[in-house]
N, C-alpha and C positions, 0 to 999 in steps of 0.2 A: 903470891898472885897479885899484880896489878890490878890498879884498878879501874884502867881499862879492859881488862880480860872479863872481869866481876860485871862490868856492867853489861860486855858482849852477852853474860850469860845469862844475866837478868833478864834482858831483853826476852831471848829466846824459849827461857822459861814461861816468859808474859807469855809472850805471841804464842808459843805450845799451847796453855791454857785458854787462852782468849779463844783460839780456832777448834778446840778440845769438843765443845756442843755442836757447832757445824760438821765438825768430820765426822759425828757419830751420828748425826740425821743423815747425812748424804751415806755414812756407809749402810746403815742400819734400814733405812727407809726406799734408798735408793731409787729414786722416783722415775730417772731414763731409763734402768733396767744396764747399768756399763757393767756391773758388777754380780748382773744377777744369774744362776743358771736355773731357773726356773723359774716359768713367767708366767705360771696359773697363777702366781699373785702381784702380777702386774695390774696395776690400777687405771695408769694415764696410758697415754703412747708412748713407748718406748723411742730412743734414738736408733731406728732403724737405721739410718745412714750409716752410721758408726757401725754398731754392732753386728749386723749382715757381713759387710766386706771384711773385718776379725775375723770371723766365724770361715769364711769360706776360704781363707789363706791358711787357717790354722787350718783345716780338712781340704788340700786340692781335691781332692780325688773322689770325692764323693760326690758329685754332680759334674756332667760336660754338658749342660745346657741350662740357658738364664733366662727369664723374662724379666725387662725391663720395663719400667713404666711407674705413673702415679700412684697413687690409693685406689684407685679405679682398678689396678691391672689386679689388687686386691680379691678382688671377686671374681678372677678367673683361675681355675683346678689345674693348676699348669702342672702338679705333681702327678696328676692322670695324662697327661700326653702321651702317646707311643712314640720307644723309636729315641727316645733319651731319657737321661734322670735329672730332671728338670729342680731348679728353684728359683721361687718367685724374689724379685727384687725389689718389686713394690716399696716405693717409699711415698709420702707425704706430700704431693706439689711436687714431685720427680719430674725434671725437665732434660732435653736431649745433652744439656753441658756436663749434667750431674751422670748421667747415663755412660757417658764419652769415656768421664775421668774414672768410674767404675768400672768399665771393662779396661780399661789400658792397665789398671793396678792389678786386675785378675791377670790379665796376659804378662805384664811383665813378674809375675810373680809364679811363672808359668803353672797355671791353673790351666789342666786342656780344659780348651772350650770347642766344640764342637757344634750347637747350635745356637743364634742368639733372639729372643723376641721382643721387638721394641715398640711400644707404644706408646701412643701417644695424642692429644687432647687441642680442644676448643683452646687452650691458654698454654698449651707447648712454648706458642713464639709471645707469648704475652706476659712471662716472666724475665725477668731480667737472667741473662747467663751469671752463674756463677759454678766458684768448684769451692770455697769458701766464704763460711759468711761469721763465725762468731760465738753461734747460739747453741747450748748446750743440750737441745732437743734435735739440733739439725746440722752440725757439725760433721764433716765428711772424715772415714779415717783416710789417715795420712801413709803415705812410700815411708818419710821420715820418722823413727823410732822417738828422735828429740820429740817430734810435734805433736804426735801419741800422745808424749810425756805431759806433754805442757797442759793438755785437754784433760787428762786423768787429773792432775793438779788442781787447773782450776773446778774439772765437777768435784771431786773432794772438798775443797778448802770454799767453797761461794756458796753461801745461804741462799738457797733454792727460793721461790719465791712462793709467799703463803696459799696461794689457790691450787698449785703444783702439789705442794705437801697433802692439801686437806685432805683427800679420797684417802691417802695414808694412817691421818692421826687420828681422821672420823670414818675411817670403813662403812659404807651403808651394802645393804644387798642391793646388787644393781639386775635391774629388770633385762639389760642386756646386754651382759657380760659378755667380755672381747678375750678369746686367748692368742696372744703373737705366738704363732708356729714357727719361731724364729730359728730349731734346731732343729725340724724335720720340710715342712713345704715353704714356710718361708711365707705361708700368709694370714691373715686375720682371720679367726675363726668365731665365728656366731651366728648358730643355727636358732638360738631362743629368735633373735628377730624375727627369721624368717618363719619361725613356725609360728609367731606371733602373727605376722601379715598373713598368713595362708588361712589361719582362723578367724582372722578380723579383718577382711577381705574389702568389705563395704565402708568401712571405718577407715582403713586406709588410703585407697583410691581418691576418699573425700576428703581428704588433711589436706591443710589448709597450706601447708608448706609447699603443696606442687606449683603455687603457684609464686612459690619466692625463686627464681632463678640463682644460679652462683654465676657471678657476674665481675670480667675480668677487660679494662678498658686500655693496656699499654701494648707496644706493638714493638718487637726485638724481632721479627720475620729474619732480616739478612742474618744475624748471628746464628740465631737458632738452625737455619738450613745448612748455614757451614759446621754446625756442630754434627747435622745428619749426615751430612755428606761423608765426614772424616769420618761419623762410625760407621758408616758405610763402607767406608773404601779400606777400614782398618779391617773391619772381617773379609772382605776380599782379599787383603794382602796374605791373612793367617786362614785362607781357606775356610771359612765358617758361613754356615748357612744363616743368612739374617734375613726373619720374617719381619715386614714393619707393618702397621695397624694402629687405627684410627680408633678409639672408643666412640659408642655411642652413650651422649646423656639426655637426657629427658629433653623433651619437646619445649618447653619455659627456656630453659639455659643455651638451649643450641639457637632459638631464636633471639635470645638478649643479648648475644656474644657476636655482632655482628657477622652473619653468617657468609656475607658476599664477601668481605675478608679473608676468612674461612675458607672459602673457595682459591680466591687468588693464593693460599698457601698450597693447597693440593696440588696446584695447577703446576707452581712452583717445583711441588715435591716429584711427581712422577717426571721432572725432568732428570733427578736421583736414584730412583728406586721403586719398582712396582708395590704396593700398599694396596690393603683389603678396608676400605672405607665401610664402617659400621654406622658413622654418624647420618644423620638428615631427618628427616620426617619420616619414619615407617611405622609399619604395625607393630614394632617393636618400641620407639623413642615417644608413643604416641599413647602409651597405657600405662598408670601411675604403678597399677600392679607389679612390673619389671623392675622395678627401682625402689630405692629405701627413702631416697627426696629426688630432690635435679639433678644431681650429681651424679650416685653411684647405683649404678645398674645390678642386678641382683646376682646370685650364683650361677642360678640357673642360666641366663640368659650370656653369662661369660662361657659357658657350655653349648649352647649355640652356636657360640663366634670360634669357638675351637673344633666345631664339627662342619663349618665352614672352610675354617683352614686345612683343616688336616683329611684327607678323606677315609683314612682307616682310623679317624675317631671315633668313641663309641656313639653310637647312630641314633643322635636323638633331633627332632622335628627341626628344621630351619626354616621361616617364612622365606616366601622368595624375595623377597626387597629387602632383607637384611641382612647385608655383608655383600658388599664387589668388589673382584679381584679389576684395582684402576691401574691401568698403565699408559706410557707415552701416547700410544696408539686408540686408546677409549677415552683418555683423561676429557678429550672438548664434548662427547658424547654423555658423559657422565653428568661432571658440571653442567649440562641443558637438562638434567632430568633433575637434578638439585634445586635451579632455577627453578623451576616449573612446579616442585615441590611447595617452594615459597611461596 
């Protein structure tokens, strides 16, 4: 043996050992959940991006209807819809690009889809498009088997970062533990909160948080609409019924997110597509009770918005000023009662 071969091998012995404690935390610990088939002891957030669109290639067959949308869409029982077998797609900061490139991988990997529901947020056009970005929590999977590869690689072989690991290495009992229902509905499950708020009522409404809005200042509007557009006119070409729908957030956030903006997007959209606009000022966006902070609206009230849409949903109470069906023909009528809201 030469002794350039002795020292290839050296090498490789090193690096084996060297990487030996990282691949056994990232396999062992596994903090995104890539490698995990059970997620009652998932600690962080998992990479929904990733691991959702796996999960539903590996099983065509087992759902012909998706909702789309942020962590928001989160809080809606999309596994209770009639009339499909629904999974929620809820990801993280889910934006229309991300949404696009998700059904085009379902459809060319002929997944029947039969229905699809898209949602979407005050910061829809205020994130930058993307369909990659890098980060090992938000990583989209890939058509490409290589680029899979390359993603499995780096989460094995890259020492995770130490605030990532702790809930791991220091487990505490969490006051409101989250299960990702990532192999049955597809969404975040935590009824502790809510039976927390339901019995600490007056304590909640008063946190101090209602009054921190989530607040998001860049404006990608033209992209973002071409991206609705296309998944619009992609379920039209494949025959697929697509519902689109607006979230509503809390009264602080919808007002700090420049709402006349907000508007000129609507205005924009029902030149696309009829939408059921949940946002604005109601007896719903207007009571801290409905919501966990600014952001995310509660279960219940995602069960409103689907007894809205659906009319042989099961039949539970809808204010009248929350949830309108907007289209070309009401959008300038709309928008003046939005206005006037302000």
């Amino acid at each position: 043996m030469n002794a350039a071969v002795k020292l290839i091998i050296k090498i490789v012995i090193i690096s084996m050992l060297a990487l030996a404690p990282t691949t056994y935390i990232n396999m062992h610990y596994d903090p995104y959940g890539i490698y995990r088939t059970d997620f009652r002891e998932q600690k962080i957030e998992p990479n929904q991006r990733f691991i959702k669109i796996r999960y539903l290639l590996n099983n065509p067959g087992k759902y012909d209807s998706f909702m789309f949308g942020s962590s928001r869409v989160g809080n809606i029982p999309s596994e209770s819809i009639p009339d499909g077998k629904y999974y929620n797609m809820t990801i993280s900061q889910g934006i229309p690009s991300e949404h696009l490139y998700n059904l085009k991988l379902l459809l060319d990997n002929n997944v029947k889809v039969k229905t699809v529901m898209l949602g979407l947020e005050d910061f829809s056009y205020k994130l930058e498009p993307r369909s990659e970005n890098g980060e090992l929590i938000t990583e989209l999977y890939s058509e490409s088997a290589i680029e899979n590869l390359k993603y499995y690689i780096k989460y094995t072989f890259k020492m995770p970062d130490r605030n990532v690991l702790e809930p791991y290495i220091h487990p505490k009992d969490e006051e409101f533990p989250v299960f990702y229902d990532i192999y049955n509905s597809g969404r975040p499950i935590h009824t502790e909160i809510d039976e927390y708020i339901n019995t600490h009522k007056d304590e909640h409404i008063k946190d101090k948080k209602f009054k921190t809005p989530s607040v998001h200042n860049t404006n990608f509007m033209d992209q973002t609409l071409k991206d609705i557009q296309e998944f619009v006119d992609l379920c039209n070409k494949n025959s697929i019924k697509c519902i689109v729908f607006i979230n509503p957030t809390y009264k602080a956030t919808y007002t700090a997110n420049n709402p006349v903006q907000f508007m000129e997007f609507k205005k924009r959209l029902a030149d696309i597509t009829d939408f059921y606009d949940f946002s604005g000022i109601n007896s719903v966006t207007g009571d801290p009770f409905n919501y966990y902070e600014t952001s995310h609206f509660r279960v219940f009230i995602g069960e409103k918005m689907l007894a809205r849409m659906f009319d042989n949903y099961n039949k539970v109470p809808v204010p009248e000023d929350f949830g309108v069906l907007v289209t070309k023909k009401n959008i300038e009528q709309h928008l003046k009662m939005l206005k006037e809201q302000l």
